[in-house]
C-alpha positions, 0 to 999 in steps of 0.5 A, a space after each residue: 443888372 438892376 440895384 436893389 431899392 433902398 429900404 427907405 425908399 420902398 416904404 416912402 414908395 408904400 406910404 404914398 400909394 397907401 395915402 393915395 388908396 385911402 383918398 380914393 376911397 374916401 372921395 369915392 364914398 363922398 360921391 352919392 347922388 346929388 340931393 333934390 331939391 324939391 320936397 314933393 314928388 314930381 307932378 303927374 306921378 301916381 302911387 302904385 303901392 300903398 303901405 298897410 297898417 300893420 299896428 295892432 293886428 299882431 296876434 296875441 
């Protein structure tokens, strides 16, 4: 027959996987693209959308 755990013991047990959980999670939101290095947009591409004004053609 199995023994019952220790109350110490299961909160030790719950406390390591919480911290575990948490780590995770933050080096997972910490896991974005990579930033590009280039400040222009690549050679040879073309605008295929161009933004319109839309200041001062609200109605009144």
């Amino acid at each position: 027959m199995l023994e019952r755990t220790s109350t110490t013991g299961r909160y030790a047990r719950s406390l390591i996987a919480a911290v575990i959980a948490v780590s995770a999670l933050v080096l997972a939101a910490n896991a974005g693209p990579a930033r590009a290095t280039e400040v222009h947009p690549a050679e040879g591409t073309t605008q295929t959308h161009r933004a319109t004004e839309t200041a001062g053609t609200a109605a009144d």
